[in-house]
N, CA, C and O of each residue as an XYZ file, in Angstrom:
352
protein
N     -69.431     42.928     -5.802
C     -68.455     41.966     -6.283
C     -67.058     42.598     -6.266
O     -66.949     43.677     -6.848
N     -65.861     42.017     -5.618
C     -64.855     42.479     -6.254
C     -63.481     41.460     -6.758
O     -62.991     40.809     -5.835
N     -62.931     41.306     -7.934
C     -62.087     40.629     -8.121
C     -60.924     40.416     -7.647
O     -59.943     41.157     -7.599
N     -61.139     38.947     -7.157
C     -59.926     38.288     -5.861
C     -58.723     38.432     -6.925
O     -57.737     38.198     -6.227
N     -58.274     38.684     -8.206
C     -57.093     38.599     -8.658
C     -56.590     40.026     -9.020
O     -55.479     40.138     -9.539
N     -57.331     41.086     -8.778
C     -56.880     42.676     -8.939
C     -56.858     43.370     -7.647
O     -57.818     43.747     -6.975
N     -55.807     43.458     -7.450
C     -55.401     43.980     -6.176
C     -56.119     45.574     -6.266
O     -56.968     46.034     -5.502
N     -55.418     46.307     -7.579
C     -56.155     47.490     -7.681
C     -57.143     47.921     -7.575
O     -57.459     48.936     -6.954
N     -57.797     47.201     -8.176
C     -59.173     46.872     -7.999
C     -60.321     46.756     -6.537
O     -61.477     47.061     -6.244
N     -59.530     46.331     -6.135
C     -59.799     45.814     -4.173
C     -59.432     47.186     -4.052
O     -60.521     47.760     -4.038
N     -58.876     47.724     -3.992
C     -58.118     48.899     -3.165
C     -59.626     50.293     -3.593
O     -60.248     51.154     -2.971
N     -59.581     49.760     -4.957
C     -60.427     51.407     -5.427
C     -61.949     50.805     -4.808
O     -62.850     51.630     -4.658
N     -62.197     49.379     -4.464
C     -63.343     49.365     -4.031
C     -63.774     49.729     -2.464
O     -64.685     50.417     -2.004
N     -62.523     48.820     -1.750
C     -62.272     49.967     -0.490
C     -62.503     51.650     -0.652
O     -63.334     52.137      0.114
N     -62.015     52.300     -1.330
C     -62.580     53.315     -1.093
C     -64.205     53.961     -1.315
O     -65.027     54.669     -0.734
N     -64.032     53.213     -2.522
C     -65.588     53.447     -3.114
C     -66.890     52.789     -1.572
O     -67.762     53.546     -1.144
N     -66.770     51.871     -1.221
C     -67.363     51.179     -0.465
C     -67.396     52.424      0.882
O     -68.354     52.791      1.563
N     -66.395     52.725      0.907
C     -65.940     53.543      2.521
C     -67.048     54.879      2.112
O     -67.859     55.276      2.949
N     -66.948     55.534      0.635
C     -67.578     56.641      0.879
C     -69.287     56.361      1.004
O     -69.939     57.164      1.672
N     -69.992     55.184      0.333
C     -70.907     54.663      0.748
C     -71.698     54.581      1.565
O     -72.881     54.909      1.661
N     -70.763     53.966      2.377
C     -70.961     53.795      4.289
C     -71.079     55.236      4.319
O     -72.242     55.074      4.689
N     -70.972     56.403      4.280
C     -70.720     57.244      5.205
C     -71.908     58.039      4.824
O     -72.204     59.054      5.454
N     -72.595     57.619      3.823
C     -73.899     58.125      3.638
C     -75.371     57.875      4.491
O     -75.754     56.706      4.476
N     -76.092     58.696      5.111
C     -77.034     59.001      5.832
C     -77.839     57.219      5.531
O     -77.991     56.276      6.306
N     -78.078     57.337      4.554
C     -79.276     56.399      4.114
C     -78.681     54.524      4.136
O     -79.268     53.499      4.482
N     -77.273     54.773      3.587
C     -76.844     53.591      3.760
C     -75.886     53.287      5.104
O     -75.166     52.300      4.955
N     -75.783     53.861      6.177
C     -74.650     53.961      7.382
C     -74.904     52.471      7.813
O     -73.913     51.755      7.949
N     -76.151     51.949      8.038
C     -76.597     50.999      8.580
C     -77.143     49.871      7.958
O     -77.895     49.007      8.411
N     -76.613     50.023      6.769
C     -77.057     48.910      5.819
C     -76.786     47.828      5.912
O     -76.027     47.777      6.879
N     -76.990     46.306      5.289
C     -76.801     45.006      5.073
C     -75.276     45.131      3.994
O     -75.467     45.813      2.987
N     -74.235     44.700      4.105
C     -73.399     44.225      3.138
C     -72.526     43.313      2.594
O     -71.385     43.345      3.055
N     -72.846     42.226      1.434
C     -72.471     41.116      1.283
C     -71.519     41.683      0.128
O     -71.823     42.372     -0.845
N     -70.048     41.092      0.602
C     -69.038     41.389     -0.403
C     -68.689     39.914     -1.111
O     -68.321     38.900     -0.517
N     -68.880     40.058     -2.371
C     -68.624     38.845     -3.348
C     -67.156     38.791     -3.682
O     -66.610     39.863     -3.944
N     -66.517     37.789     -3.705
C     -65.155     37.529     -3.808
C     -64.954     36.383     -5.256
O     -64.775     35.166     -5.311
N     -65.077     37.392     -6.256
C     -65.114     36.591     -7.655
C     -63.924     35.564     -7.722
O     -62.924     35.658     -7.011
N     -64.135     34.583     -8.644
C     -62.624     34.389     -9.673
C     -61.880     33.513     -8.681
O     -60.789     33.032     -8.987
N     -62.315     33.347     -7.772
C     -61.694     31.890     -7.020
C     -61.472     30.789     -7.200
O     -60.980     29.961     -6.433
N     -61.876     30.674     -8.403
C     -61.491     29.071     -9.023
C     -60.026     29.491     -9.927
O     -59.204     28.617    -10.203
N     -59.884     30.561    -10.228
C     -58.584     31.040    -11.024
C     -57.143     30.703     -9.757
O     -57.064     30.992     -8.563
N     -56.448     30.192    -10.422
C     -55.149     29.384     -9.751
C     -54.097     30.450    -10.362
O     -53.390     30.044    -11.284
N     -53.947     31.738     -9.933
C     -53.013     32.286     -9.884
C     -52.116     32.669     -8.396
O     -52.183     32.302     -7.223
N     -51.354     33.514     -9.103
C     -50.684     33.948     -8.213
C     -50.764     35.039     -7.533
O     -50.012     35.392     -6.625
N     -51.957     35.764     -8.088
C     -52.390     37.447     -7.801
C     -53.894     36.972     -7.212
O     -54.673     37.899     -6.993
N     -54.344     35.681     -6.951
C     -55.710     35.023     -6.694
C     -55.938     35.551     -4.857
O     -55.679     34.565     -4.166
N     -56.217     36.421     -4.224
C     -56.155     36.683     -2.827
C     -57.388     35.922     -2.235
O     -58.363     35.624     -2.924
N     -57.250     35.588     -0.710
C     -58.439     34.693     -0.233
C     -58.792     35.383      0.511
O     -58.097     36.218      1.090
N     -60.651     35.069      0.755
C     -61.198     36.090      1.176
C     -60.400     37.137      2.546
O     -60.617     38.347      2.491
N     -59.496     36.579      3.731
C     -58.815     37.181      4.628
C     -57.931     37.679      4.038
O     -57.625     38.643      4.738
N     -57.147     37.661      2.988
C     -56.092     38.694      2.279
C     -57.197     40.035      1.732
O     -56.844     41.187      1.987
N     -58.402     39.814      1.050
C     -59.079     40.720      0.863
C     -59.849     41.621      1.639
O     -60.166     42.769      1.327
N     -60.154     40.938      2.790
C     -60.623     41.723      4.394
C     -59.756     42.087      4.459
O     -60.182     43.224      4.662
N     -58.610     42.227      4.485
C     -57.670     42.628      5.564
C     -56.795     43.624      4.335
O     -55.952     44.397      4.791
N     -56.986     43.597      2.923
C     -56.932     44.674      2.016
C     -57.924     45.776      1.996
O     -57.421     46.851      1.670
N     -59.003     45.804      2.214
C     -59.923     46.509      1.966
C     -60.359     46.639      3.768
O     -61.388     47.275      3.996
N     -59.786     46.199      4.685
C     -59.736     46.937      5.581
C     -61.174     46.559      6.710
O     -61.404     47.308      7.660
N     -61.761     45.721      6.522
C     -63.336     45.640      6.743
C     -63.624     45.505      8.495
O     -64.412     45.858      9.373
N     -62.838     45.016      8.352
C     -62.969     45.111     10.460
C     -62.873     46.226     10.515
O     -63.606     46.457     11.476
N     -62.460     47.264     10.159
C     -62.965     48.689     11.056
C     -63.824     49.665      9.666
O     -63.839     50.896      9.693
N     -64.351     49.015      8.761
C     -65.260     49.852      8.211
C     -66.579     49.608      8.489
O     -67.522     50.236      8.007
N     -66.634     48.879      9.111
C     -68.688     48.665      9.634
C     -68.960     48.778     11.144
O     -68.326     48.251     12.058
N     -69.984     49.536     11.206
C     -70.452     50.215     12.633
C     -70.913     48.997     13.341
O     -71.449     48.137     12.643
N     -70.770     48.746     14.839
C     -71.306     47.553     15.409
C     -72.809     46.962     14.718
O     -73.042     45.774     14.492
N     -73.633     47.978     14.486
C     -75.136     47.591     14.052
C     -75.505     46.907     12.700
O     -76.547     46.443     12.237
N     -74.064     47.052     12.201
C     -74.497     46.643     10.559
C     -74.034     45.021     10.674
O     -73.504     44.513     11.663
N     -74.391     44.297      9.329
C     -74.435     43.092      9.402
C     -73.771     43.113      7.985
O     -73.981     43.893      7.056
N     -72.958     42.105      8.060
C     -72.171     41.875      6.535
C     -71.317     40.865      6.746
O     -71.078     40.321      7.824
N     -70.836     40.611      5.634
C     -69.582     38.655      5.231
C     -69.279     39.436      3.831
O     -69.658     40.436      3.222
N     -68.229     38.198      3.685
C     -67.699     38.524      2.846
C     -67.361     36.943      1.990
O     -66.674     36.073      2.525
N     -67.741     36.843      1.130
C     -68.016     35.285      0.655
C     -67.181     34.826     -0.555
O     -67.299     35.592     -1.511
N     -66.309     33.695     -0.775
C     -65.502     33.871     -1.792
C     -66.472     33.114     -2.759
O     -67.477     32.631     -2.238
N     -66.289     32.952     -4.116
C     -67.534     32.421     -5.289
C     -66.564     32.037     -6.267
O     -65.357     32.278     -6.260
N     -67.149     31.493     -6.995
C     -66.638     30.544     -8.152
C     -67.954     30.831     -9.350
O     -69.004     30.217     -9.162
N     -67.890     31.393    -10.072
C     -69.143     31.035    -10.740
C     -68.740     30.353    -11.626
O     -69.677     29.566    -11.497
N     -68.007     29.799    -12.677
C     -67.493     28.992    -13.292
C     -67.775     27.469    -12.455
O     -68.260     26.519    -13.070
N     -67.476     27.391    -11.257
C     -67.354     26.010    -10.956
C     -68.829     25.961     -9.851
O     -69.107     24.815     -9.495
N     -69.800     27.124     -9.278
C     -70.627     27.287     -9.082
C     -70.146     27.443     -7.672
O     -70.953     26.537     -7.465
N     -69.814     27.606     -6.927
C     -69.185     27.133     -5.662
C     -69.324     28.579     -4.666
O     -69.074     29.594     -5.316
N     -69.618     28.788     -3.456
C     -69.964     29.715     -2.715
C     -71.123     30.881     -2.991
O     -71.062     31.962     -2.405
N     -72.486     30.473     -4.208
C     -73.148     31.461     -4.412
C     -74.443     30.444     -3.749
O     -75.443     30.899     -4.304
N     -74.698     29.799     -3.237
C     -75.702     28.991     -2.533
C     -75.468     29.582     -0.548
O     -76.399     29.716      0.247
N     -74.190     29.784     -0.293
C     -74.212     30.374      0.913
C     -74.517     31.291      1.101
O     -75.195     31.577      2.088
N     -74.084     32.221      0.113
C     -74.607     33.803     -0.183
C     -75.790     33.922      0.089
O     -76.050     34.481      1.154
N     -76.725     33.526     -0.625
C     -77.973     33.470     -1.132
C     -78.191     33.238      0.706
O     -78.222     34.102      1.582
N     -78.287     32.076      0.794
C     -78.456     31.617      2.367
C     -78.260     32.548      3.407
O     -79.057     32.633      4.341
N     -77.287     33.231      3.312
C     -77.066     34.247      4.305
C     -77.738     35.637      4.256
O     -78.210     36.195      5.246
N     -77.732     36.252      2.722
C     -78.700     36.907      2.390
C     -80.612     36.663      3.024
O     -81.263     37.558      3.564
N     -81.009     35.555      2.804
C     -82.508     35.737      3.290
C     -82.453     34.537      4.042
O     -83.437     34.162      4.680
């Protein structure tokens, strides 16, 4: 999960995420990035392509891996039925 309204937040998960990847066991893993808090109408609210393109994701996954990045609402319920879907 990371929160679409903390930029900081995005940034420390980019890294956290990057050192992840670079581990033996997970290089080739499945990864679904949750894009909380999308029903919040701010001004710090980023959409999922402001958050790809913060956290950098086109060049952090090896051709073989499989991953999205999905924006969600859980308050208003909204994008956790695609997830799920794409997941299995």
């Amino acid at each position: 999960f990371v929160d679409s309204n903390d930029l900081d937040r995005i940034r420390e998960s980019r890294e956290e995420l990057g050192r992840l990847l670079q581990e033996d066991e997970l290089r080739d893993c499945v990864v679904c990035i949750i894009a909380s808090k999308q029903d919040l109408e701010t001004k710090e609210r980023m959409s999922v392509s402001q958050i790809s393109k913060e956290m950098e994701l086109d060049t952090m996954f090896n051709d073989n891996q499989r991953w999205m990045i999905q924006a969600v609402s859980s308050l208003k319920g909204t994008g956790m039925k695609e997830t799920m879907d794409w997941l299995y």
